[in-house]
N, C-alpha and C positions, 0 to 999 in steps of 0.2 A: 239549131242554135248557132249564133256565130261565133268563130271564134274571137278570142279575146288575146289581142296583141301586147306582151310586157309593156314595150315602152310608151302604150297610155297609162302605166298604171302609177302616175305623177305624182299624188297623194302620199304624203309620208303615213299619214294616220286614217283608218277608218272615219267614218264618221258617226258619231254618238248612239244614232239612233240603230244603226250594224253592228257596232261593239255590244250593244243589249242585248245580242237577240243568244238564245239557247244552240247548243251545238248541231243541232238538228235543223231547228231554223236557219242556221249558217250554212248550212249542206244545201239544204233547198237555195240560199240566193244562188249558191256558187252554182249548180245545177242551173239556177235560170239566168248566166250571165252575169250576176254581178262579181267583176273582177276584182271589186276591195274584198269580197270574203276571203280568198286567197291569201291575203299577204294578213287576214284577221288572225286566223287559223293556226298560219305559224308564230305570234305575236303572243296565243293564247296559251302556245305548248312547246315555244322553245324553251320553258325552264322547266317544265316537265323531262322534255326530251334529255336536257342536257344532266340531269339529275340522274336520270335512268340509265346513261350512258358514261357519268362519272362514277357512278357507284359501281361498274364492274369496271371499266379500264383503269380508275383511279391515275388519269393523266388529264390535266383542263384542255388540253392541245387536243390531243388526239381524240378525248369525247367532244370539243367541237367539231371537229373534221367527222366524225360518227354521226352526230346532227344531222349535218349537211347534209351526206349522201342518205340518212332517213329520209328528210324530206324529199329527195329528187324521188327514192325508192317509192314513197308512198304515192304524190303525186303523179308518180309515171303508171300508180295500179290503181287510181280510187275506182276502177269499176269492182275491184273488189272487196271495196268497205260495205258492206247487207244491210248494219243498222246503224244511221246515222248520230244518232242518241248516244251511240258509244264510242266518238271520233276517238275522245281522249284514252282510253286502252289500246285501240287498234294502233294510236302511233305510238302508245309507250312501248308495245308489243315490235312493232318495225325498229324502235332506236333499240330494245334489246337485245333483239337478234344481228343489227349493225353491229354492236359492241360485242358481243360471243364472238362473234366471224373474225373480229380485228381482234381479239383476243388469243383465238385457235392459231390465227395465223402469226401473232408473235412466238406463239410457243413460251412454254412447255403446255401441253395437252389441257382444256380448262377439266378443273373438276367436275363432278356429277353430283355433287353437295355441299355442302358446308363444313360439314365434318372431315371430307376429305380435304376441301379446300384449308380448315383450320391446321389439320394434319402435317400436311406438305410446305404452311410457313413453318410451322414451329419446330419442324424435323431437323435433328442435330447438322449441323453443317451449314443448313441452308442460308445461302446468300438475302439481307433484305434488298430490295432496289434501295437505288443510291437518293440521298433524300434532296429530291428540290427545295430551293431556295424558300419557295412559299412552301413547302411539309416543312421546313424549319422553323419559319415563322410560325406554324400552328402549332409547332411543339411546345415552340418557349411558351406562346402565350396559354400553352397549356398546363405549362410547368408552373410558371407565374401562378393561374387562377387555383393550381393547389397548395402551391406555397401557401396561398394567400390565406384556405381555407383553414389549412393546419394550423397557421396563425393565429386564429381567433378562435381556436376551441383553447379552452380552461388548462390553465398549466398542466392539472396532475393527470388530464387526460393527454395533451399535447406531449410530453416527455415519455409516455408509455406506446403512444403512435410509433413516433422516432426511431424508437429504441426496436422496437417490436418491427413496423412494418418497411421504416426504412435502413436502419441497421440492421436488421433481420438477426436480432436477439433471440432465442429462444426467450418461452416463461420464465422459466428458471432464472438464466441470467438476467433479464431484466428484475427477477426480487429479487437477486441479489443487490445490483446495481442501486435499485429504490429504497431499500431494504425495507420492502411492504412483502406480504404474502401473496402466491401463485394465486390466487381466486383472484382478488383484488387488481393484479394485471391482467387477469382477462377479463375481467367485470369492466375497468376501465377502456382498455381495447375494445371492446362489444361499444360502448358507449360513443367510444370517440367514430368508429366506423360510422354510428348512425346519424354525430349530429355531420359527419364530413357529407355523408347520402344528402342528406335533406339540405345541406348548403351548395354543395354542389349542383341537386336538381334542382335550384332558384337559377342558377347562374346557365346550367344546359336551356331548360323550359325558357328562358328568354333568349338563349341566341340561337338556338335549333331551325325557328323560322327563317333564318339569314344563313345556312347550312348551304355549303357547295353556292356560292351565290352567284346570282347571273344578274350581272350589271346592263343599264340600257343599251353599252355600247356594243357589247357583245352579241345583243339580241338583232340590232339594227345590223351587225355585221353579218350576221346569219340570213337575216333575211334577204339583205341584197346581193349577198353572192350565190343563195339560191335562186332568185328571180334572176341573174347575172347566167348562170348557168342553164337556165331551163330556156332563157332566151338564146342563148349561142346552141344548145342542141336543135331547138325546134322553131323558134320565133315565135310560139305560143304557148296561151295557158293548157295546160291538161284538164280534163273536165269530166264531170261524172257523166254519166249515162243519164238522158232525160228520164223522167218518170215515166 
């Protein structure tokens, strides 16, 4: 098969009838030379990748640059992708292991679970990272969408919230305060908690899908400074093994 040189690969976009095809089918052109499958491929799983590589470094910088060297990583080993039907785990599995590796090597040691991971923030003392400008901007507006919620529940539940979960009132002191009886603020507490759940998971279930978001331009940015780099190491495509 011959190879296939970056800088024919002119085309910003696949074409229609390549974007449809299954990921396996997509394996197959790229194995018989067609060089848009390549730049399909990463177009179909940079936001996968970058998803898989934010949720452990929790840095947008730095799970880009974990991205990036997924793809060179993976495209410089697809002889050993076996089932092509499973492109999409094999590189979430490559940007995972990117992301561990730049993670061990910032140090402190990564945990072996969750629990320990949970463990080791919330352990007396412990320093949090310093909050980026954008972790501030998803605070407020996180603060904001409960303010909001606590707003619209019903007075004699919203004053027993307050009192209770954000003045951290005992029972007691709240029927004092109310001068209602201890059932009656927890009855009310129980309530408000549930209509806060169910208003709040209107407002999560709607913007979950736009979570960690990966904008066009970052995607375009990915992919041209991986075809930028694969072309300065070797002047060509990397390529599977013929059938």
């Amino acid at each position: 098969m011959t190879a296939m040189n970056l800088e024919e690969q002119k085309s910003p976009l696949p074409s229609p009838s390549l974007v449809d095809l299954d990921d396996a089918s997509l394996v197959a052109a790229l194995r018989h030379g067609d060089k848009r499958a390549f730049e399909l491929i990463m177009r179909r799983y940079n936001q996968r990748l970058f998803r898989v590589a934010r949720s452990i470094l929790r840095n947008e910088t730095e799970a880009e640059d974990a991205v990036q060297e997924s793809w060179l990583r993976a495209f410089t080993h697809l002889e050993r992708l076996q089932d092509p039907a499973r492109l999409g785990s094999w590189l979430a599995r490559i940007a995972a292991n990117e992301a561990l590796d730049r993670l061990r090597r910032r140090g402190p040691p990564v945990p072996q679970n969750f629990d320990e991971a949970n463990e080791r923030e919330s352990a007396p003392g412990a320093n949090p990272p310093f909050p980026t400008p954008d972790a501030e901007k998803r605070r407020s507006e996180a603060r904001a969408l409960i303010e909001r919620a606590v707003d619209g529940l019903p007075e004699n539940f919203r004053i027993v919230f307050v009192l209770r979960s954000i003045e951290e009132l005992s029972v007691e002191e709240t029927a004092r305060v109310l001068d209602i009886p201890a059932d009656t603020v927890k009855t009310r507490l129980h309530r408000a908690n549930k209509l806060l759940r169910e208003e709040l998971k209107d407002a999560l279930d709607a913007a979950l899908p736009d979570a960690f978001g990966f904008d066009g331009a970052r995607c375009d940015r990915i992919v041209a400074n991986v075809l930028s780099r694969l072309q300065t190491a070797s002047g060509r495509l990397p390529q599977l093994p013929p059938d």
